[in-house]
N, C-alpha and C positions, 0 to 999 in steps of 0.2 A: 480092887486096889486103886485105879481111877477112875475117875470117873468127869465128864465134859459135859455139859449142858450150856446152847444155846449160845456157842460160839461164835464172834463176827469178829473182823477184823478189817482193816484199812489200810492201803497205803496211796496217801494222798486223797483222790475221789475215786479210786477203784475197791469197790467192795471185792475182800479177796477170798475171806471167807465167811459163809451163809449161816448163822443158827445151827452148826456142828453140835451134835450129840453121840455119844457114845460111850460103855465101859471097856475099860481091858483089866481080865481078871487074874488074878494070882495063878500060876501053872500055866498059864494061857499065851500065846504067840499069838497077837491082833496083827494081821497085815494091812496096810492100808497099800490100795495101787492106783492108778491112774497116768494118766498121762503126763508128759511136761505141760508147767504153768497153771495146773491145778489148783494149787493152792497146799501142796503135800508137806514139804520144808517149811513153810509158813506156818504151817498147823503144829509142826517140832520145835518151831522157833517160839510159838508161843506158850506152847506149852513147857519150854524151858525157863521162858522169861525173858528170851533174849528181844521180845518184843512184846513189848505191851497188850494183855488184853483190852481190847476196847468195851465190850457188850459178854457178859457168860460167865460161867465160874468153870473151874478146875478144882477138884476136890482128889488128893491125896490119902489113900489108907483112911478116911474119915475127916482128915484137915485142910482147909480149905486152903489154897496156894496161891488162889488168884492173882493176889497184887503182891505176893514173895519176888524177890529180888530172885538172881538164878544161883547165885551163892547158898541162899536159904533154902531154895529146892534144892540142891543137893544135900545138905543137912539134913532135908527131910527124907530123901532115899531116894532122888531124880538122878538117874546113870545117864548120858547122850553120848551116843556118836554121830558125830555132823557130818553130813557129805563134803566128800573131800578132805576126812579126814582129822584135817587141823591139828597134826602134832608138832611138836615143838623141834622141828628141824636140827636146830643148833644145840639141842642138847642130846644126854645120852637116851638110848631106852632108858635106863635104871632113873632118871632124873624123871623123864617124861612119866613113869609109872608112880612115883613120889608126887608129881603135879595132881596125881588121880586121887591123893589122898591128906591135900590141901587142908582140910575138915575136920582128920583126924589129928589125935592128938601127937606134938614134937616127938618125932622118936616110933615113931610107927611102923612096924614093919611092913616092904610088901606083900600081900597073902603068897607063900609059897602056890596055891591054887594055881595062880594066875600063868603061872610056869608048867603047869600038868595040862591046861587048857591050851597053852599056844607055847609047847617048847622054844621053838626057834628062837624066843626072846631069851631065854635066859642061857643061850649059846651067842646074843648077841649083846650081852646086857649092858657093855661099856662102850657098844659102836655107835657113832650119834643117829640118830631119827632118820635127819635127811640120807642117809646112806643105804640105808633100806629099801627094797623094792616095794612097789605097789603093794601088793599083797601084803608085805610084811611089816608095811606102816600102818592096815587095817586092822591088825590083828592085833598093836600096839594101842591102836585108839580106843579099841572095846577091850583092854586088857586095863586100860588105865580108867574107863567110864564102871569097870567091875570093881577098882579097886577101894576103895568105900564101903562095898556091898550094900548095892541099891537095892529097893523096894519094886522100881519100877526103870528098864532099861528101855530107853529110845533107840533106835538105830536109823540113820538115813542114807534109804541104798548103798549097803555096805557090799556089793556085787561091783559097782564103779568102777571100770576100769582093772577088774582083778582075774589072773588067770584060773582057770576051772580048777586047778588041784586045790587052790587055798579057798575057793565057793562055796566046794565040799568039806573042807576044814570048819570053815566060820556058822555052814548050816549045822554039822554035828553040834560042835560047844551051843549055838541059840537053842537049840532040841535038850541037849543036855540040861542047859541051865534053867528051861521052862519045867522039865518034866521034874526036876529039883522041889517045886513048888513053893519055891521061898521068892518069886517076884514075879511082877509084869512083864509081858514081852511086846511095844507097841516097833513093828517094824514094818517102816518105806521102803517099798519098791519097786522098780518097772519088769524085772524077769521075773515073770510070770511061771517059770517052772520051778525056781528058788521058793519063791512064796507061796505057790500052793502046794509044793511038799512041807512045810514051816507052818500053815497056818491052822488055826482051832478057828479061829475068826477072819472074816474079810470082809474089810470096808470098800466101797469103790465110789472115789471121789471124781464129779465133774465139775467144772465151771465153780468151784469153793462150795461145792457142797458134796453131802453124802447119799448118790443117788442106789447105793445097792450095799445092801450086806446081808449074812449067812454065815454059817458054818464053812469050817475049814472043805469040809468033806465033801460039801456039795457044790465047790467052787465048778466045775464040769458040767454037770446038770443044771446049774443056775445059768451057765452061757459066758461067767465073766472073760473066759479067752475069749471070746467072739467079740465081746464089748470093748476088750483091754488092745485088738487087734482093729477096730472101726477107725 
């Protein structure tokens, strides 16, 4: 479903990230982990659009994204949820889930889905955003990145700041909706126990690049807790 070849990126004179390659396949949950300042968000941001590819392509389902606006990548089937969140405070759930489907046509409903995946929202669907707890703003942010029904969902550490009972919520629905088989699963992490029960694939990023990957399974044997622990 994606596909990255030969990624670099820049801000300012710091190369931030190195000739990045990778797929993440339809059915599939790709974790990427590493450290703070790695270059993990940057690598989300650009593969949203939200900053400019400098050097590299990004190829979508077969169609190349590269220099797509981030509007256009969602059009084209790009879900994100950005760390921290970023919903829309001052409005309701019910408006914030309608922001999710921007693209679609006047008059759209939201997917009832979306309310069997994360009840709580639709017990809170007229309270505004900002009034919600941690937790229950995350579950709004990837309830509203679902609502489109993307090809390919981004997630950036959606563990942030969130108590264990709703962890355990947000890793079912990721499991759920890979094993579905109808999209990508590219999700940032630093909890190492989230992501290697979550993962088919894992990248492990240092310094802007990709110095280890493998299967989900043999995250243990590979050593990455020891490397994601140095």
């Amino acid at each position: 479903m994606l596909e990255v070849q030969g990624l670099n990126q820049f801000y300012g004179g710091s190369h931030i990230l190195r000739d990045l390659g990778f797929q993440a396949r339809i059915g599939e949950v790709t974790v990427v982990l590493g450290r703070n300042g790695v270059g993990k968000t940057t690598l989300l941001r650009s593969l949203m659009g939200v900053v400019p590819v400098k050097t590299g392509s990004v190829t979508l389902d077969g169609r190349d994204i590269t220099r797509a606006a981030p509007y256009e990548r969602v059009r084209a089937g790009v879900g994100y949820v950005p760390q921290g969140r970023e919903i829309f405070g001052r409005l309701t759930v019910e408006d914030n889930l309608r922001m999710g489907l921007a693209t679609r046509p006047g008059g759209t409903a939201i997917p009832p889905e979306l309310f069997e995946l994360f009840p709580v929202l639709k017990q809170m669907l007229h309270r505004r955003g900002g009034d919600l707890s941690g937790g229950q703003q995350q579950q709004l942010a990837i309830a509203r990145a679902l609502a489109a029904g993307p090809k390919l969902l981004m997630l950036d550490e959606p563990t942030e700041g969130i108590q264990p009972s709703i962890i355990k919520d947000i890793g079912r629905v990721i499991r759920m909706l890979a094993d579905r088989k109808t999209m990508a699963i590219v999700l940032v992490e630093q909890y190492y126990d989230f992501a290697a029960g979550l993962a088919d694939q894992y990248l492990v990023m240092e310094r802007g690049q990709i110095v280890a990957s493998g299967r989900g399974a043999d995250m243990e044997a590979d050593g990455v807790r020891q490397r994601m622990s140095i």
